[in-house]
C-alpha angles and dihedrals in degrees: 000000000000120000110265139189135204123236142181121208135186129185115190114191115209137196089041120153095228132047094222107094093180089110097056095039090054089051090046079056100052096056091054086040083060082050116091096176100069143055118228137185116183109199129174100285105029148343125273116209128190119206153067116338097235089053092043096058086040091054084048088052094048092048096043081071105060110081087046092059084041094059093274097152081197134025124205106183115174119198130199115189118200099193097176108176103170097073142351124283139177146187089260101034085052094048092046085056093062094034102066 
């Protein structure tokens, strides 16, 4: 298996005319959900994806698109990147090790 990373990523459309962003983050969604190489898991705050780290960024920069193309006058995305490269980790491995 292909070495992977782990990412959060949050796009935050601005100059909106509405403070809901449920629209922009549901449209962020559908374009991981057309993407089979990666693993994604969208929470309250951000989104969590799984893969390699080229079609990641690729993916962000996808995605960082999206409100424009929507009306978004003004775009914020913040990325964190988890590279571990001592051993595997995953979404769910990463969450049971918080969990107990």
């Amino acid at each position: 298996m292909e070495h992977q990373v782990i990412a959060e990523v949050k796009v935050v459309p601005l100059g909106t005319r509405s403070t809901s962003l449920s629209r922009y983050v549901r449209a962020c969604t559908l374009l991981l959900q057309d993407a089979k190489d990666i693993t994604f898991q969208t929470t309250a705050m951000g989104t969590i994806i799984q893969g390699r780290l080229d079609r990641i960024l690729e993916l962000i920069q996808k995605m960082h698109e999206v409100p424009f193309t929507m009306g978004a006058a003004r775009v914020s995305t913040t990325i964190y990147i988890d590279d571990r490269r001592d051993k595997k980790a995953t979404i769910e491995s990463k969450v049971q090790a918080v969990s107990g």
